[in-house]
VOMIDREN-478667 format. One record per residue: x, y, z of N, C-alpha, C in turn; residue in three letters. Coordinates in steps of 0.02 Angstrom, whole numbers, padded with zeros to 5 digits, always signed. Example, Ala and Ser with C-alpha at 12.3 -4.5 7.8 and 13.67 -1.06 7.14 Angstrom:
+00660-00284+00390+00615-00225+00390+00660-00165+00390ALA+00642-00112+00354+00684-00053+00357+00645+00002+00394SER
***
This chain:
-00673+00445-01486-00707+00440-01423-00656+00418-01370UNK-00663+00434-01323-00599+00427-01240-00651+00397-01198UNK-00584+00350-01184-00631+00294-01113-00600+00334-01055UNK-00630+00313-01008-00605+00337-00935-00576+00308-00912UNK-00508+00309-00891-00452+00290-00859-00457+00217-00801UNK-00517+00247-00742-00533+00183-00692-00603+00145-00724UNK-00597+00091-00668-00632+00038-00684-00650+00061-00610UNK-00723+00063-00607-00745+00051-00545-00812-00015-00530UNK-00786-00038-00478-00845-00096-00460-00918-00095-00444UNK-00941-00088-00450-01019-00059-00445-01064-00088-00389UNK-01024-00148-00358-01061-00174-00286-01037-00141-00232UNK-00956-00108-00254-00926-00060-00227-00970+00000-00205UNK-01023+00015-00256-01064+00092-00232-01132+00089-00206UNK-01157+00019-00218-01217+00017-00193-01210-00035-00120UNK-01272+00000-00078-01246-00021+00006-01325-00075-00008UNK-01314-00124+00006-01380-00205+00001-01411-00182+00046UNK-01461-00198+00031-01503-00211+00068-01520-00253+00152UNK-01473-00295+00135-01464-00345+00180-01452-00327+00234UNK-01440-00357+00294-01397-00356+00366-01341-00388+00350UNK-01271-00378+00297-01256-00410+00322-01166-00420+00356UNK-01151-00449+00379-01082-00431+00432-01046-00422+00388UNK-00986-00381+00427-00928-00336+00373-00888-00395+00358UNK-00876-00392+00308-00796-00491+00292-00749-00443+00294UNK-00725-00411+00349-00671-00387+00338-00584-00439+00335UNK-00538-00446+00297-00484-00482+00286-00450-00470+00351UNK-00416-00531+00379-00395-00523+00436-00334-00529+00402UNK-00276-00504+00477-00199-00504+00442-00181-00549+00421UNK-00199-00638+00420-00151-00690+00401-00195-00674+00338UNK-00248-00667+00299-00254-00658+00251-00233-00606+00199UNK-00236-00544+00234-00197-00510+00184-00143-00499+00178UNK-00078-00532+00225-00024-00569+00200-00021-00615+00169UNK-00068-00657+00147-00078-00702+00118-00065-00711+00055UNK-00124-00653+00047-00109-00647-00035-00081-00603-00079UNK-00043-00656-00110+00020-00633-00126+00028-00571-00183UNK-00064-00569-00208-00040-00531-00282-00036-00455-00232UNK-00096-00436-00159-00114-00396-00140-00028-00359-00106UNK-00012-00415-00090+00070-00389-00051+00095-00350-00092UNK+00085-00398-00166+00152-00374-00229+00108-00303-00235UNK+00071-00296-00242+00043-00233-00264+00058-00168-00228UNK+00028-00184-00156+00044-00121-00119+00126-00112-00101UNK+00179-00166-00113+00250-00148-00109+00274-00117-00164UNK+00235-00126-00200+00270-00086-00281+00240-00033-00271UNK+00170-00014-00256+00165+00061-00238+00198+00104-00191UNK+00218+00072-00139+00247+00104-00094+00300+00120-00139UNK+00324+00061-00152+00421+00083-00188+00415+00147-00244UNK+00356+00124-00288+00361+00178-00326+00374+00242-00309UNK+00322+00256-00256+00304+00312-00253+00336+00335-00172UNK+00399+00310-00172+00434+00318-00095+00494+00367-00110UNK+00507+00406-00071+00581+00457-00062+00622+00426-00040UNK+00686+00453-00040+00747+00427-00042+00757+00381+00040UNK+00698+00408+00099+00711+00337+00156+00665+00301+00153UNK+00641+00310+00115+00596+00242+00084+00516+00258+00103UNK+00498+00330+00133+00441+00332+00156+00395+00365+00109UNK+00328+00346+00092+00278+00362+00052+00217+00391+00071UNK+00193+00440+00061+00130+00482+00076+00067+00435+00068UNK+00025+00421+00104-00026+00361+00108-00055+00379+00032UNK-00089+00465+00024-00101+00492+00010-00090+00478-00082UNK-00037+00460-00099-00009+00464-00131+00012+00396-00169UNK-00001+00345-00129-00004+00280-00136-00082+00244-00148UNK-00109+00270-00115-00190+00272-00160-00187+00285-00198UNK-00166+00353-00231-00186+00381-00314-00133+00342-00356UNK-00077+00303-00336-00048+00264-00383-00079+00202-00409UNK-00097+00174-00326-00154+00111-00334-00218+00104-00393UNK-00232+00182-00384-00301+00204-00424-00299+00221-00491UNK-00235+00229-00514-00224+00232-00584-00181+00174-00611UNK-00171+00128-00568-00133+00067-00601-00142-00007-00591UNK-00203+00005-00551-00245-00048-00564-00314-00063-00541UNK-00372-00123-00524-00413-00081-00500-00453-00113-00429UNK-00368-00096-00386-00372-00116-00317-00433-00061-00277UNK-00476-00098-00236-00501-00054-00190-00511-00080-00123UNK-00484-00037-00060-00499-00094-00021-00574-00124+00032UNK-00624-00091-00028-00675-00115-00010-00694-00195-00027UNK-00646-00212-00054-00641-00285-00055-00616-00331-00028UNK-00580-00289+00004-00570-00348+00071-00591-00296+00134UNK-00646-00270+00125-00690-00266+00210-00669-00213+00226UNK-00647-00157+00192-00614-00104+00241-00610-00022+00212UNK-00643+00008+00213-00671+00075+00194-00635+00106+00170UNK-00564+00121+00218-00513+00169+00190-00437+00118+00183UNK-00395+00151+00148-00343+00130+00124-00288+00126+00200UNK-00297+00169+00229-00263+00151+00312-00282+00099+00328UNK-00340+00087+00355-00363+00013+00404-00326-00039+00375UNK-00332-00037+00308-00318-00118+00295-00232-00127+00280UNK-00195-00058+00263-00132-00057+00298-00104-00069+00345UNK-00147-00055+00412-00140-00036+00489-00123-00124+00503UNK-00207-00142+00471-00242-00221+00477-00152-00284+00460UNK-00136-00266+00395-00098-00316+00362-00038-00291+00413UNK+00006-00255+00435+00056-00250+00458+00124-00272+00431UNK+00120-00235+00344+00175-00241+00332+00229-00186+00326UNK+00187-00121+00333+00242-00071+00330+00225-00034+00401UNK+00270+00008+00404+00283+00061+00467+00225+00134+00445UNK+00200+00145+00493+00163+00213+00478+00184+00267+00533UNK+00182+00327+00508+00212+00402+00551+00166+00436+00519UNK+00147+00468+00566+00100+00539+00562+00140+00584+00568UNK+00143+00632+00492+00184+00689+00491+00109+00755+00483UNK+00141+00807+00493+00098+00873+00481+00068+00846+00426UNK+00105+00838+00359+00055+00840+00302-00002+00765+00279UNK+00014+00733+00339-00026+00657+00311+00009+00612+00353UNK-00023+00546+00329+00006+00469+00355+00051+00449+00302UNK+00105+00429+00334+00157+00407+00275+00170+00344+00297UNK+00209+00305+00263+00215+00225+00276+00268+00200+00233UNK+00306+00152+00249+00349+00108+00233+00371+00043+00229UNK+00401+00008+00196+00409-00057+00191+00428-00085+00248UNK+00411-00123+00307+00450-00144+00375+00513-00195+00323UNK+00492-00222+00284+00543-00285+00239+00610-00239+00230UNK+00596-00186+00190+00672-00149+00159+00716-00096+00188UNK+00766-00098+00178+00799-00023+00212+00776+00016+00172UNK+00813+00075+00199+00778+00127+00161+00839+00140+00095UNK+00822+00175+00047+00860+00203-00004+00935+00211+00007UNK+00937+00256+00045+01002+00279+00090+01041+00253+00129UNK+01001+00220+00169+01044+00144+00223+01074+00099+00153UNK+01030+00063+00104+01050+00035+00035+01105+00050+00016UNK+01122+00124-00003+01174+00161-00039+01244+00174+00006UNK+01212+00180+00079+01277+00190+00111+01325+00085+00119UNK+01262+00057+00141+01278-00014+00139+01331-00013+00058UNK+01306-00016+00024+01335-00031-00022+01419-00016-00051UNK+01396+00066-00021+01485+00082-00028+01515+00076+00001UNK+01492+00044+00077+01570+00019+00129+01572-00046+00091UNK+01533-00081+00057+01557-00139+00028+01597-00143-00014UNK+01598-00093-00066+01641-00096-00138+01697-00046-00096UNK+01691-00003-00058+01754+00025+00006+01802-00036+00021UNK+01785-00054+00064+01818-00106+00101+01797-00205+00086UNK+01772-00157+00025+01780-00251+00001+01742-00330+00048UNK+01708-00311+00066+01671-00382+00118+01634-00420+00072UNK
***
């Protein structure tokens, strides 16, 4: 017998009854916490090209098979807003999607060129 891959939350699919206000995470909170940072920087990295930029697109479905982040838990429908919200990476709208990046890291390439004027010229 085969289990199914995600875990999904089930308060996640049903909308209450209630009135009641959105808790959406404001930015000092979801900088805050620290596991949520570590998470979405390792997706990005994973799943980033050589200048370090990652298909939003694409960083969800990593999220979604490797653990069982959603960001309806901290208040926020789609996986943009609460990117937009936290302000830790850079976002560009290309033809094929929203892509995004680490504001913290250079990119791949800046890395690699950094590196060989160092072992170059020795600093």
């Amino acid at each position: 017998m085969k289990a199914c891959a995600p875990f999904i939350y089930t308060e996640n699919l049903i909308d209450s009854a209630e009135d009641k206000p959105s808790l959406k995470a404001d930015r000092k909170t979801l900088r805050g916490d620290a596991a949520l940072v570590h998470l979405l920087r390792e997706a990005v990295s994973q799943t980033s090209d050589d200048e370090s930029w990652a298909m939003l697109s694409t960083v969800g479905s990593y999220l979604t098979n490797n653990s069982s982040f959603s960001p309806l838990n901290y208040g926020y429908r789609k996986l943009s807003e609460l990117i937009r919200v936290c302000d830790l990476f850079e976002m560009d709208v290309i033809d094929s999607g929203l892509r995004i990046r680490d504001k913290k890291k250079p990119s791949k390439v800046e890395h690699l060129f950094y590196r060989f004027v160092i072992q170059r010229y020795q600093y």
